[in-house]
Kinemage of the C-alpha trace (Angstrom):
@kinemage 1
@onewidth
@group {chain A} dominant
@subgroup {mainchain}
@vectorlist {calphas} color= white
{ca unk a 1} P 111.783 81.444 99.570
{ca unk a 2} L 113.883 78.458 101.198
{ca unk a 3} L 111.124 76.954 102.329
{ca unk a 4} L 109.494 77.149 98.272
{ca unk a 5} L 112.461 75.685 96.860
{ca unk a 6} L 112.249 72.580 99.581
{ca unk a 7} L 108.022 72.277 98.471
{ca unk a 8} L 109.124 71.908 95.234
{ca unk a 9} L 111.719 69.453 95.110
{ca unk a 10} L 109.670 68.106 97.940
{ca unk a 11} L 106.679 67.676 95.137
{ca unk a 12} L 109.505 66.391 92.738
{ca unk a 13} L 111.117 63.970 94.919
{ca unk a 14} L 107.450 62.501 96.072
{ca unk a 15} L 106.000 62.171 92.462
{ca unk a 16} L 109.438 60.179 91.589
{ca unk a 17} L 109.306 58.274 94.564
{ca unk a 18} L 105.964 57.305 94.212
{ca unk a 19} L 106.573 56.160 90.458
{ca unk a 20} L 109.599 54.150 90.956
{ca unk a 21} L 110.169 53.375 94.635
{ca unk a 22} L 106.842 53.138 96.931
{ca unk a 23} L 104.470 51.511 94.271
{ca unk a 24} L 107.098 48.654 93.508
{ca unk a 25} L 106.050 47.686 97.058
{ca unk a 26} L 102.262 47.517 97.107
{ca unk a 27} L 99.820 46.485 94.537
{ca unk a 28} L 99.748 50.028 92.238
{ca unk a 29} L 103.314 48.341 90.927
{ca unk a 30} L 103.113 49.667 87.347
{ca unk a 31} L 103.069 47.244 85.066
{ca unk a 32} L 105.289 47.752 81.924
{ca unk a 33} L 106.234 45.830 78.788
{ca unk a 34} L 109.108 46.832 76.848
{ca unk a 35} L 108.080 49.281 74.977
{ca unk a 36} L 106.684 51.105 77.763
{ca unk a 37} L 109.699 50.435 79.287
{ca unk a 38} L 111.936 52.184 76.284
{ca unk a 39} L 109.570 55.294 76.142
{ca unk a 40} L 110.240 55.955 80.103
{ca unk a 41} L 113.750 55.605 79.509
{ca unk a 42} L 114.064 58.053 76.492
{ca unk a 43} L 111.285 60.262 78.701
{ca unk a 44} L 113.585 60.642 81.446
{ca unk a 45} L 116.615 61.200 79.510
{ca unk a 46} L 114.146 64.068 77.290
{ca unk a 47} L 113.477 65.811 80.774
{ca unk a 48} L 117.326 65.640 81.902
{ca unk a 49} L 118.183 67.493 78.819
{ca unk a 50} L 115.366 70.127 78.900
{ca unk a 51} L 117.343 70.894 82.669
{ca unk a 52} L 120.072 71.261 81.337
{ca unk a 53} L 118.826 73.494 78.412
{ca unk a 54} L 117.284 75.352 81.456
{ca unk a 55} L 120.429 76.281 82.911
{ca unk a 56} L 122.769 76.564 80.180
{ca unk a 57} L 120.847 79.896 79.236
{ca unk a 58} L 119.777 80.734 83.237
{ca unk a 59} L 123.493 80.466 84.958
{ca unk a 60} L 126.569 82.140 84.701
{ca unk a 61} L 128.102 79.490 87.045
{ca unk a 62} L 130.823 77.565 85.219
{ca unk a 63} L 130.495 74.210 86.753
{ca unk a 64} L 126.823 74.244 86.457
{ca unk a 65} L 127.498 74.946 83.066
{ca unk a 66} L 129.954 72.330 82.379
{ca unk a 67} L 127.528 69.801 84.418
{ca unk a 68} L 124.501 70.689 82.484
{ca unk a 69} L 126.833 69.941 79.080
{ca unk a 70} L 127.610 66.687 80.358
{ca unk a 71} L 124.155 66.215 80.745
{ca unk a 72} L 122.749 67.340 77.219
{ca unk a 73} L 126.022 65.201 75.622
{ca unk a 74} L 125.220 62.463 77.934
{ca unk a 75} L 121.739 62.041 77.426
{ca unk a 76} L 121.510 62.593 74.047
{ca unk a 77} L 124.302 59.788 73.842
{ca unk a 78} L 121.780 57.373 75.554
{ca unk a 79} L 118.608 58.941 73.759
{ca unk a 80} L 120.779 57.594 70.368
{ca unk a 81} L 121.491 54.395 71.347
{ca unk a 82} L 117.871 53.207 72.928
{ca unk a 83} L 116.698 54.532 69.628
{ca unk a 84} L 119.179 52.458 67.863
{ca unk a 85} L 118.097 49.530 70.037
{ca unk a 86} L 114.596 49.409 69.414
{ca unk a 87} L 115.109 50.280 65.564
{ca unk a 88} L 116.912 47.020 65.754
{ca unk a 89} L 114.630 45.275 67.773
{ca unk a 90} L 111.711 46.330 65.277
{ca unk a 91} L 109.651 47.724 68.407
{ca unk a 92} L 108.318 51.584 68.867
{ca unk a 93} L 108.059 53.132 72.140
{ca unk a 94} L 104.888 53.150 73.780
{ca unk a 95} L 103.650 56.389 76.083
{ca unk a 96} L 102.350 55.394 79.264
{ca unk a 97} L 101.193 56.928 82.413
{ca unk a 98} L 104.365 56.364 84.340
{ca unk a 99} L 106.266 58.357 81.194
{ca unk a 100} L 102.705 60.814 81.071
{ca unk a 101} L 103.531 61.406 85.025
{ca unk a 102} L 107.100 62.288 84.610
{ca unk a 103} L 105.932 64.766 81.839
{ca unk a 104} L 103.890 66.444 84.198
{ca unk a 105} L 106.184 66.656 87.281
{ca unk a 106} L 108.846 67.735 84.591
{ca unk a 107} L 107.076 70.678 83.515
{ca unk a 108} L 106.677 71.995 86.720
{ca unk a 109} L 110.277 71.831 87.927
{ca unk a 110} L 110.659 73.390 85.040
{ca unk a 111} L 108.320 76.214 85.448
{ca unk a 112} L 110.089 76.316 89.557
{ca unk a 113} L 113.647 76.212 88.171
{ca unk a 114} L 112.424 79.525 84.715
{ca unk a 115} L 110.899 81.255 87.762
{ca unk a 116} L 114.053 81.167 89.976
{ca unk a 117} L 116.473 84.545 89.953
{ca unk a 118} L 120.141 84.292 88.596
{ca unk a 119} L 121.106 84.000 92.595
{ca unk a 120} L 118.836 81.154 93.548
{ca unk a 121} L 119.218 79.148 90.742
{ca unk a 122} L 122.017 77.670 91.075
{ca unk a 123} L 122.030 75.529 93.717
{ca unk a 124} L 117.929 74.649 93.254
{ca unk a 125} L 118.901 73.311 89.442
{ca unk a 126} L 121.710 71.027 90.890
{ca unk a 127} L 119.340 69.956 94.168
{ca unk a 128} L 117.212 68.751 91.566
{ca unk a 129} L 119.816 67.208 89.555
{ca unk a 130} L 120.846 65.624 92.254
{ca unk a 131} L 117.089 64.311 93.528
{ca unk a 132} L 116.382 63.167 89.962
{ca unk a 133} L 119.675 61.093 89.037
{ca unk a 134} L 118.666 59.605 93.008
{ca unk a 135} L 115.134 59.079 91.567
{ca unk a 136} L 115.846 58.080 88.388
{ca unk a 137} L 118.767 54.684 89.542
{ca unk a 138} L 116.436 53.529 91.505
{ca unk a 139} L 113.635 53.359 89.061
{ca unk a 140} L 116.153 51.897 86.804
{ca unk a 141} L 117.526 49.590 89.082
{ca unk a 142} L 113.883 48.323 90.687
{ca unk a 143} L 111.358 48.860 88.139
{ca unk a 144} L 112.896 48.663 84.856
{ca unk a 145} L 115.471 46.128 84.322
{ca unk a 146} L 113.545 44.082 86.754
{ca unk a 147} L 110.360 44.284 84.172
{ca unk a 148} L 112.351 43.943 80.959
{ca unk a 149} L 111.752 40.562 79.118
{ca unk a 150} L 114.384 41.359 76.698
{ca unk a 151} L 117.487 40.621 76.774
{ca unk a 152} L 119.412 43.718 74.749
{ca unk a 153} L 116.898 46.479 76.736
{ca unk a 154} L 117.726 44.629 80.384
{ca unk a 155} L 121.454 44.563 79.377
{ca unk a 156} L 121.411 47.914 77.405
{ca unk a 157} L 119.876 49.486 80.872
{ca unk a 158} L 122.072 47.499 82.915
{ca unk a 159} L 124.754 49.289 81.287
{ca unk a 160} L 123.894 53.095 81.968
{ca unk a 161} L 123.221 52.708 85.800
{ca unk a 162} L 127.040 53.040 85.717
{ca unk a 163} L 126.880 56.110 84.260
{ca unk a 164} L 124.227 57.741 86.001
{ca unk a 165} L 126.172 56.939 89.316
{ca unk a 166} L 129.035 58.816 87.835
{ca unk a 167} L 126.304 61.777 86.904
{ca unk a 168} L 125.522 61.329 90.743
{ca unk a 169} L 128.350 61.417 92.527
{ca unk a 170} L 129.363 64.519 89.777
{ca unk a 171} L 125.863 66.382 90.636
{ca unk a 172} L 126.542 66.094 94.413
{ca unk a 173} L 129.801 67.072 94.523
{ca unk a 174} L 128.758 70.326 92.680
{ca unk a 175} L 126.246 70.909 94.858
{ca unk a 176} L 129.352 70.652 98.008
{ca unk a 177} L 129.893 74.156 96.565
{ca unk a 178} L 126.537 75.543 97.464
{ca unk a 179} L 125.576 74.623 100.907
């Protein structure tokens, strides 16, 4: 079963590295304007939030719970205010296949993390938190502000890498308590 758990958030961490990290080096760079650029944002903030929906109902774990609160109040927070952003910026979020591929790998951690028994669950839904908010900076940090022409979504991004560090450092030190 160990050896499962590490496929899948081997398939997870590969499908996230290869949107945000390996491509920015060779010539399969996705190229996004900033609308594409806003829908991956609220995307990945979407799939955050249907994790933590996940294990509010699967654990009985009080700091997984608490974590996966923060994450739904979090998220939501951010979800608000890049929708306030591009109201104000007159601009609608485009789909696009680097938001398209996070759907997909979503819905398959998903369908690993529903399949998982009260025991195991646990520590794979914070392993994953972990991977993701790992996944997720660096996409932030090397493929999204750096393809942002405007000013408000480069500084409005800018501004949340702070707190997805502190969702981080959070997510790994709850995951201390499993290994």
């Amino acid at each position: 079963m160990k050896n499962h758990v590490k496929s899948n958030f081997g398939l997870l961490l590969t499908a996230l590295c290869f949107l945000f990290s390996v491509s920015l080096h060779g010539q399969n760079t996705p190229k996004l304007n900033d609308t594409e650029i806003a829908h991956v944002g609220v995307t990945a903030n979407q799939i955050d939030i249907s994790y933590a929906e996940i294990a509010k109902k699967k654990s009985k774990n009080k700091e997984i719970i608490n974590f996966a609160e923060t994450m739904m109040r979090d998220h939501k927070s951010v979800i608000e205010q890049a929708t306030a952003l591009v109201t104000k910026l007159g601009v609608t979020p485009q789909d696009n296949a680097v938001s398209q591929s996070l759907m997909n790998g979503a819905k398959e951690t998903e369908k690993m993390l529903k399949s998982k028994s009260a025991k195991d669950f646990d520590k794979a839904y914070i392993d994953n938190e972990v991977a993701y908010h790992k996944a997720v900076i660096d996409a932030v940090n090397n493929l999204l502000i750096t393809q942002s022409s405007n000013a408000e979504l480069k500084g409005f991004l800018q501004a949340i890498v702070p707190a997805l560090e502190t969702h981080l450092k959070h997510a790994e030190m709850v995951q201390k308590s499993f290994k």
